[in-house]
C-alpha positions as CSV (number, residue, x, y, z in Angstrom):
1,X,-46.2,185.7,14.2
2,X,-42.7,185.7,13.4
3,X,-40.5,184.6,17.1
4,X,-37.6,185.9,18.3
5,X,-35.4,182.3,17.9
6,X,-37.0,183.0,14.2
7,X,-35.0,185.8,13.4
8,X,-30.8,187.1,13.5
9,X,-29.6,187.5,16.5
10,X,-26.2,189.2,17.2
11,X,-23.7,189.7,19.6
12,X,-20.4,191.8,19.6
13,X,-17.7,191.0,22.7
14,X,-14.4,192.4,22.6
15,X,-11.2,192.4,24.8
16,X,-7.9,194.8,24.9
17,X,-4.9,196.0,25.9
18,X,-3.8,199.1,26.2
19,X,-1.3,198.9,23.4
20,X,0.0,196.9,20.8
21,X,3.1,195.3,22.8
22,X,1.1,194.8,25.9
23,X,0.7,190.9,26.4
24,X,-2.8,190.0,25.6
25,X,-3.3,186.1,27.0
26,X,-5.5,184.4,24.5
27,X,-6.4,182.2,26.6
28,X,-8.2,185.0,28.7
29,X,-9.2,186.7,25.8
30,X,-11.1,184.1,24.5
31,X,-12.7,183.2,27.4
32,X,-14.0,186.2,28.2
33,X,-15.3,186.6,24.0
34,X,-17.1,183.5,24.5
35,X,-18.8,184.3,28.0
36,X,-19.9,187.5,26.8
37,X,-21.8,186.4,23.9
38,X,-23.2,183.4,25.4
39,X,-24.7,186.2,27.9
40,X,-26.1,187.5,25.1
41,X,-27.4,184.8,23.0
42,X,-27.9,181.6,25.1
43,X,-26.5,178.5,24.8
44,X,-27.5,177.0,21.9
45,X,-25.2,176.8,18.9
46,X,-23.9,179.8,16.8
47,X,-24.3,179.7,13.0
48,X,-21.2,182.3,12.3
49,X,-18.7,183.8,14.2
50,X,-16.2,186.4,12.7
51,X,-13.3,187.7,14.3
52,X,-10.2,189.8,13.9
53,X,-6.8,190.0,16.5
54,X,-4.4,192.9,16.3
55,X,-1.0,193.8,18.3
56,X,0.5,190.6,20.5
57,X,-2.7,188.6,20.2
58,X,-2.5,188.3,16.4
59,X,0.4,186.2,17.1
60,X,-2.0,183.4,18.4
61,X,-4.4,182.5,15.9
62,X,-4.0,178.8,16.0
63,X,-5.4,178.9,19.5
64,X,-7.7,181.6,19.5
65,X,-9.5,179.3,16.9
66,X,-9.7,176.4,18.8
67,X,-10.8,177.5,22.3
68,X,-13.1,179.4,20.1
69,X,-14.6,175.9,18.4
70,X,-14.5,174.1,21.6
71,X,-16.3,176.6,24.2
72,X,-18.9,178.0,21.0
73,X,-18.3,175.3,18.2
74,X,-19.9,178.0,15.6
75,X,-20.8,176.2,12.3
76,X,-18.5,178.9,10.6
77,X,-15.3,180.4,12.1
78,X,-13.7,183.1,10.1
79,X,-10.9,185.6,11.2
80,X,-8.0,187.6,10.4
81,X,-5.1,189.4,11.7
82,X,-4.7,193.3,11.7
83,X,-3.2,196.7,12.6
84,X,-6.4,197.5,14.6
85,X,-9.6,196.3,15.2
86,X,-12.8,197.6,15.6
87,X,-15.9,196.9,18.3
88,X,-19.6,198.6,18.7
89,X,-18.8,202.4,19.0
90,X,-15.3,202.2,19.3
91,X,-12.1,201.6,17.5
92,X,-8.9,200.3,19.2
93,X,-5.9,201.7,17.3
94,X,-2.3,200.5,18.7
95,X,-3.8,198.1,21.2
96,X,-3.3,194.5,21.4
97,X,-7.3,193.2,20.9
98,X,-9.6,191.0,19.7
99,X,-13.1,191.9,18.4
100,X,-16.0,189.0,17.6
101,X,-18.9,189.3,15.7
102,X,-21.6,186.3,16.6
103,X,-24.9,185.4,15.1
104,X,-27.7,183.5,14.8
105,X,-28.8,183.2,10.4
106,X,-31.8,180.6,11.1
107,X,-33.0,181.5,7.4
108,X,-30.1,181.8,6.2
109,X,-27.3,179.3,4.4
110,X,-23.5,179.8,5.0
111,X,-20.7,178.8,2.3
112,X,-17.4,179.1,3.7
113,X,-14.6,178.6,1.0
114,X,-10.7,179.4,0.6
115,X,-9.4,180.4,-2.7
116,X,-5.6,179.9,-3.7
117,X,-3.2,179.2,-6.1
118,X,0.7,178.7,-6.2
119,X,1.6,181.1,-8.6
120,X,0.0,183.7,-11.3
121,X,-0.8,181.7,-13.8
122,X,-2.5,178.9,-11.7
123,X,-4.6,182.3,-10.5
124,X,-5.4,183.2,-14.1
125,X,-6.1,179.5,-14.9
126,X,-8.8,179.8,-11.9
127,X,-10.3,182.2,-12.4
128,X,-10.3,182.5,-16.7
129,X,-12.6,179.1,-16.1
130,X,-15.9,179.7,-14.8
131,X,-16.7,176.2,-13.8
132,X,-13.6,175.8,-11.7
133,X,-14.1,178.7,-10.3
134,X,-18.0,178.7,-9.2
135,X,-16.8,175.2,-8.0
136,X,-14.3,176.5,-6.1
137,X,-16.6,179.2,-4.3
138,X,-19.1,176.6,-3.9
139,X,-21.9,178.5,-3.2
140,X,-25.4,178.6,-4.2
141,X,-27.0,179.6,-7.0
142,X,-28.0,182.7,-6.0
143,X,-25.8,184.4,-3.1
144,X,-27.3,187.4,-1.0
145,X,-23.2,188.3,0.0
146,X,-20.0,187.4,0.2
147,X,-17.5,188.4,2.8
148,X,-13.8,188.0,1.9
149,X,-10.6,188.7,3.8
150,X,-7.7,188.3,1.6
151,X,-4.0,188.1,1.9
152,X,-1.7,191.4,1.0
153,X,1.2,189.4,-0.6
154,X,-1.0,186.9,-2.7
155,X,-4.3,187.2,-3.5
156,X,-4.8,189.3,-7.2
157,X,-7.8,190.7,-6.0
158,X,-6.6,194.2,-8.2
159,X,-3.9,193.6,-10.5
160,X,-4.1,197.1,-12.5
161,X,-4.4,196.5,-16.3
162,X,-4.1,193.0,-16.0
163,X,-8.1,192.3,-15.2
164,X,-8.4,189.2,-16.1
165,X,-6.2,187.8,-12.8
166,X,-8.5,190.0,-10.9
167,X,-10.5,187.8,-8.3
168,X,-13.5,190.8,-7.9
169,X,-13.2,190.8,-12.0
170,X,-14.2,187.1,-11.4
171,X,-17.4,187.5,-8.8
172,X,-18.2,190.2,-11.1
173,X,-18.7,188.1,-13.9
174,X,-20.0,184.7,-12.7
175,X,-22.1,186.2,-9.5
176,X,-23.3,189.4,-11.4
177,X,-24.9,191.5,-9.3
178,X,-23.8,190.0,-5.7
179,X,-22.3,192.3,-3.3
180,X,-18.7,191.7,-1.9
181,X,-17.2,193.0,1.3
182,X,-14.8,192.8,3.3
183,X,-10.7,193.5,3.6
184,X,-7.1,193.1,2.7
185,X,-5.5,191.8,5.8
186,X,-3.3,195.1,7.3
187,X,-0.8,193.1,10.4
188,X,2.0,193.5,7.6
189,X,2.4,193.6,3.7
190,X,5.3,191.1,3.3
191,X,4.5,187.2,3.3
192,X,3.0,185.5,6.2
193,X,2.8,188.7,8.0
194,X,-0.2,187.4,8.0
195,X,-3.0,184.9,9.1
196,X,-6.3,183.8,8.4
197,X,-8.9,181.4,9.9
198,X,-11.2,179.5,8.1
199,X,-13.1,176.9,10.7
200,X,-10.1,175.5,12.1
201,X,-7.4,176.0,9.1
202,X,-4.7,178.5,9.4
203,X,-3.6,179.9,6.2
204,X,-1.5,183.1,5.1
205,X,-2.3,183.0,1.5
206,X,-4.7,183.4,-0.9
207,X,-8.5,184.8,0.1
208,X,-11.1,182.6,2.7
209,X,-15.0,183.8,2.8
210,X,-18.6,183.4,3.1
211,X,-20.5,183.2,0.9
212,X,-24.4,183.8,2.2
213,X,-27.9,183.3,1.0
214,X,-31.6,182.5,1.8
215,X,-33.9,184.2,4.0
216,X,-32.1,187.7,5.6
217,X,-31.4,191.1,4.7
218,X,-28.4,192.8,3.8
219,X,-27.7,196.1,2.4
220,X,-23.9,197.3,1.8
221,X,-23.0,200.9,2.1
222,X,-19.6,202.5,0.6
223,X,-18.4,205.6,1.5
224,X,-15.7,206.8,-0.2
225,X,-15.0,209.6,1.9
226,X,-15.0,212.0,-0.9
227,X,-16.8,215.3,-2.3
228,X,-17.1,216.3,-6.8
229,X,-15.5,219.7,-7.3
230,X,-16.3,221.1,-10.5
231,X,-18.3,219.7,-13.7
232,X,-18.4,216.4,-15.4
233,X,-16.6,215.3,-17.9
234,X,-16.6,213.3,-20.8
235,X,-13.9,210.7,-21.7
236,X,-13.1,211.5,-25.4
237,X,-9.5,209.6,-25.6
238,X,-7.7,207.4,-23.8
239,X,-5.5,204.7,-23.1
240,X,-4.3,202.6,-20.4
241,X,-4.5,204.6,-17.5
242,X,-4.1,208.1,-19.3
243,X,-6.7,210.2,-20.2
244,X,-5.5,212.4,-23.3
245,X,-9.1,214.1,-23.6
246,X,-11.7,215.2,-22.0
247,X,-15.0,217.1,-24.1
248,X,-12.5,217.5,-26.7
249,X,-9.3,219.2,-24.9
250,X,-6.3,219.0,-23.0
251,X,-7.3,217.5,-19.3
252,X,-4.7,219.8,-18.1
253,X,-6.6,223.1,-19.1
254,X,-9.3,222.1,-17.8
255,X,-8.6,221.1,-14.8
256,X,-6.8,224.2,-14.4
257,X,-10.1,226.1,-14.8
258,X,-11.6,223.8,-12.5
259,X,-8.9,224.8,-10.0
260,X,-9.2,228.4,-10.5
261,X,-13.2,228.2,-9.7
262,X,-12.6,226.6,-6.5
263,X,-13.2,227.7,-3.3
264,X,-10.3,228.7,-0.6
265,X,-11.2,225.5,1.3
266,X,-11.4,223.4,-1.3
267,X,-8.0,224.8,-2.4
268,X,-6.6,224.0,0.2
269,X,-8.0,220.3,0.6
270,X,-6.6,219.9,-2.8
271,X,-2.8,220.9,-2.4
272,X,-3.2,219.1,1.6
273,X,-5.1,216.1,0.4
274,X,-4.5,215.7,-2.9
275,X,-6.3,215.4,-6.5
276,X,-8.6,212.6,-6.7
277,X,-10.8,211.4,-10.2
278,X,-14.3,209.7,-10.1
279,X,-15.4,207.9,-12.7
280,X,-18.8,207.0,-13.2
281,X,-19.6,202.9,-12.7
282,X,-23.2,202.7,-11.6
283,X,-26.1,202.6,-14.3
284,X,-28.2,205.6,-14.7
285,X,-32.1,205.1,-13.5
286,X,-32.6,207.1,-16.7
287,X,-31.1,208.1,-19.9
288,X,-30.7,212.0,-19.1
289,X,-29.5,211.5,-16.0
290,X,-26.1,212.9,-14.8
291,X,-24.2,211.1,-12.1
292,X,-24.4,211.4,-8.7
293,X,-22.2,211.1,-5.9
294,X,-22.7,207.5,-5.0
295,X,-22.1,206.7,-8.7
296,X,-18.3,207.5,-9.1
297,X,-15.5,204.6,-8.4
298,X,-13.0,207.3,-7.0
299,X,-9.7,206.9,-7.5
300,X,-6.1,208.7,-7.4
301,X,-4.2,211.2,-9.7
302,X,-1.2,210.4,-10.3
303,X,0.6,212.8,-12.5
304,X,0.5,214.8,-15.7
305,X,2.6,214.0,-18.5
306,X,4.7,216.5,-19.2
307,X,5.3,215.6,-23.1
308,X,1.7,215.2,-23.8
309,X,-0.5,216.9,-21.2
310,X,-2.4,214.0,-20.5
311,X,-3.7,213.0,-17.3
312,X,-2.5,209.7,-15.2
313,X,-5.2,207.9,-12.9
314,X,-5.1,205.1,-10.8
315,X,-7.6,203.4,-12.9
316,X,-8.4,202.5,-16.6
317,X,-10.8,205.0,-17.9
318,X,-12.5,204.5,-22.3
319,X,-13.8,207.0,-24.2
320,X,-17.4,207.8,-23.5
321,X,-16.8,207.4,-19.8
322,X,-18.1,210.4,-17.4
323,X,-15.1,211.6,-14.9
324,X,-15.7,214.4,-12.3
325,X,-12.5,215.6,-9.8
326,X,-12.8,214.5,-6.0
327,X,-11.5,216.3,-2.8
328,X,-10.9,214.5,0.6
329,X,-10.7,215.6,4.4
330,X,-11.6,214.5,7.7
331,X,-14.6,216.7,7.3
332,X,-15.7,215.4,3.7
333,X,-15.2,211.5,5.1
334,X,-18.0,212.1,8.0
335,X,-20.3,214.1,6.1
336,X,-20.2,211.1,3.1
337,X,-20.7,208.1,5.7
338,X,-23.3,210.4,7.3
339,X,-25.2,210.9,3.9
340,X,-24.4,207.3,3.0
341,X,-26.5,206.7,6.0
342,X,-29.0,209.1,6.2
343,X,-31.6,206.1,4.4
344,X,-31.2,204.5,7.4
345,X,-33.5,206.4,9.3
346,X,-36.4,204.7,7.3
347,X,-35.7,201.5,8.2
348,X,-35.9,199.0,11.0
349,X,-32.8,199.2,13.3
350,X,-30.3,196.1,12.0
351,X,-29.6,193.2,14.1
352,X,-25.8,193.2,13.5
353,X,-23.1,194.9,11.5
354,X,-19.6,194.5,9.7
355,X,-17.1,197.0,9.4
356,X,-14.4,197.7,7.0
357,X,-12.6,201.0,6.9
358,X,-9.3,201.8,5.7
359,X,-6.2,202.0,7.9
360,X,-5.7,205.8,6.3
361,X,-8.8,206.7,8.4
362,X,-8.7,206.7,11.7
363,X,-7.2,209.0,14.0
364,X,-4.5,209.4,11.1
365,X,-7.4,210.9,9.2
366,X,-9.6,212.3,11.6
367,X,-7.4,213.7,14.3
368,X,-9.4,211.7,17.1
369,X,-10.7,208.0,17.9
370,X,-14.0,206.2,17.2
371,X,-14.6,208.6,14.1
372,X,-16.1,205.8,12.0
373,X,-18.1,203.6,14.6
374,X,-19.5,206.4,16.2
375,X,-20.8,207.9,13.2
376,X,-22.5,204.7,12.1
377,X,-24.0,204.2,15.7
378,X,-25.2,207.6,15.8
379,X,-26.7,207.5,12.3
380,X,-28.2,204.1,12.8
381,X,-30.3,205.9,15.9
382,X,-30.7,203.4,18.5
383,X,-30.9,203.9,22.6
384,X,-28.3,200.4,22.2
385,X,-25.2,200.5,20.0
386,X,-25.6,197.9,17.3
387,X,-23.7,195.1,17.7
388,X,-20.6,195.2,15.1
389,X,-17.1,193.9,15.0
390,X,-14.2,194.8,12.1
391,X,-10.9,196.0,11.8
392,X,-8.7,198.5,10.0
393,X,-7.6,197.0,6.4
394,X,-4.9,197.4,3.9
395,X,-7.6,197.6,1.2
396,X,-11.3,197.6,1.5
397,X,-13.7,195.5,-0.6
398,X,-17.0,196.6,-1.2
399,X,-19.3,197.6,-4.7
400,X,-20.2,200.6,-6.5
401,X,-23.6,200.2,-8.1
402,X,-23.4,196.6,-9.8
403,X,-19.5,195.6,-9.6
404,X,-17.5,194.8,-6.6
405,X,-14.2,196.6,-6.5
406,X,-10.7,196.7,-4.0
407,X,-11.2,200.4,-2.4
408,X,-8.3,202.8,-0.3
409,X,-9.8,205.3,2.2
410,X,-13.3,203.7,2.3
411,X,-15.8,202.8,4.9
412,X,-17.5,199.9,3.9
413,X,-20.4,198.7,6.0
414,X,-22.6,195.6,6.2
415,X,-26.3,195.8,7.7
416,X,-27.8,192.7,8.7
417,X,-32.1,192.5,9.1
418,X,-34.7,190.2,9.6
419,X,-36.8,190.2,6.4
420,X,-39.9,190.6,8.3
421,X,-41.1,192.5,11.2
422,X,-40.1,191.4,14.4
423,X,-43.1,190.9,15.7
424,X,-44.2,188.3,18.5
């Protein structure tokens, strides 16, 4: 007989202003956070508490943090500041707000840690050296997740060509296997435009997180947002971040034949939303099996080159690899996180969720508000919105098949189950 104080428990609160310049008091703010979700979960101590401030309230960090530890003392405080937030079913876009996630993890074992470094090379020194670095993350041997939210101006967590300062290149390696989420904090891009909360430590550099194991259920989703046009291709030169061949000729002819086969509407997505490249990262269940959707790391095109005909991408493709061209609209981004979903209806409803779209989506994207949350409420198919708490980012973290990676235009989402029935 599994009881309910056995299992996760969850509880999303929320509080706003109509816009970003209204004066949210934090004081209010947080006292109505904490009496919502101790209305909602009881007294007794919360395991984890995750929340994220945008417009004037981001401005108070330092306090939001400690009313939060003295009225909930959570075991684990993490937050972050942001362009917009996001709460249940809704998303609050140029609004002052704050937006809490709470739970309950009874099986469960939380590793809060904060990585930085002064400069580059003390980045590449941490993370070149396994030992420092596992150290540093401190977590256990075998992690079911970790949540990061990173700093725009100083955490490498994608430095291009230069992999080895890449901080996702590093939990790739020494946690193989173990799914990352989370976000690039979006209230600015210069430094200490932004802050971030670990416990009671404000910091505006370098990446904080969770690390979590033991006994719960996760399961990550990324959508990408995108749709393949056309067939896939094989990689048959390249370097750095230009493909010179693809099956043997000149990417430009053939993606002018690809082009030429499309659709009106797909022509027009193309010339309104641009040219986009997948390339294939997840391992095939079988050997003569061709890549599908879920399986490309999508990324942008940036160019031709006009002395050689080769193709520029956002990413750093090697002979053998399997690319196929992406298109992108409002359209394309619901029907993606609706089949990204669609598995869902198998499954037992989840007892909280994480969100982390980008800040490209959005009204900006879809021409209306709530796009994303309602999408996942109305695919998770429940009579009650699932609790879930998140904000828009400046760079979303979340895997593709086996490797965690730092995303644009994605909707990443965390799930969050008991591992057995919930039964009394």
């Amino acid at each position: 007989m599994t009881r309910s104080h056995d299992i996760p428990q969850f509880a999303s609160a929320f509080v706003t202003q109509p816009n970003m310049h209204a004066d949210l008091d934090p004081q209010r703010a947080i006292l109505q956070i904490s009496d919502t979700i101790t209305a909602a979960l009881g007294p007794e101590p919360i395991d984890l508490l995750l929340w994220f401030a945008s417009g004037s309230v981001a401005n108070h960090t330092e306090q939001i943090a400690a009313t939060i530890s003295e009225r909930l003392n959570p075991r684990v405080q993490l937050g972050c500041t942001a362009i917009a937030v996001l709460h249940d079913e809704r998303e609050y876009e140029n609004a002052s707000a704050l937006s809490a996630l709470a739970a309950r993890l009874p099986g469960a074992t939380l590793t809060p840690f904060h990585l930085q470094a002064q400069n580059i090379s003390d980045w590449a020194a941490l993370i070149a050296d396994a030992d420092m670095f596992i150290e540093a993350i401190g977590a256990p041997k075998n992690p079911r997740l970790f949540v990061l939210l990173a700093d725009p101006a100083t955490a490498p967590l994608d430095m291009g060509g230069e992999i080895s300062i890449s901080i996702l290149r590093a939990l790739n390696d020494y946690f193989p296997g173990v799914p990352a989420v989370g976000g690039v904090a979006s209230n600015g891009m210069h430094p200490n435009a932004n802050c971030l909360l670990l416990n009671n430590v404000t910091t505006h550099t370098g990446v904080i997180g969770i690390a979590i194991s033991g006994d719960i259920d996760i399961e990550v989703i990324t959508s990408q947002g995108c749709r393949p046009v056309g067939p896939i291709f094989t990689v048959t030169a390249a370097h750095e971040n230009l493909i010179d061949s693809l099956d043997g000729e000149k990417p430009l002819a053939l993606l002018q034949q690809v082009v030429e086969n499309l659709s009106v509407n797909d022509r027009r997505l193309l010339h309104s939303g641009g040219l986009y490249v997948g390339r294939a990262v997840r391992r095939l269940a079988d050997s003569d099996g061709a890549p599908g959707r879920g399986d490309f790391l999508v990324r942008g095109v940036l160019g031709i080159d006009s002395r050689t005909d080769a193709l520029m991408i956002a990413d750093v493709a090697d002979p053998g690899d399997m690319l196929q061209f992406h298109v992108r609209d409002a359209a394309t981004a619901v029907e993606d996180l609706e089949l990204c979903l669609a598995p869902q209806a198998f499954s037992q409803p989840p007892s909280g969720a994480l969100l982390f779209t980008c800040n490209g989506r959005g009204t900006h994207l879809f021409g209306r508000p709530h796009a994303d949350t309602s999408t996942i409420q109305q695919m998770l198919a429940t009579d009650d919105a699932i609790p879930l708490a998140g904000f828009f980012c400046a760079g979303e973290i979340a895997p593709i098949g086996a490797h965690n990676f730092l995303h644009t235009h994605t909707a990443s989402v965390v799930l969050f189950r008991a591992t057995t029935p919930q039964t009394l």
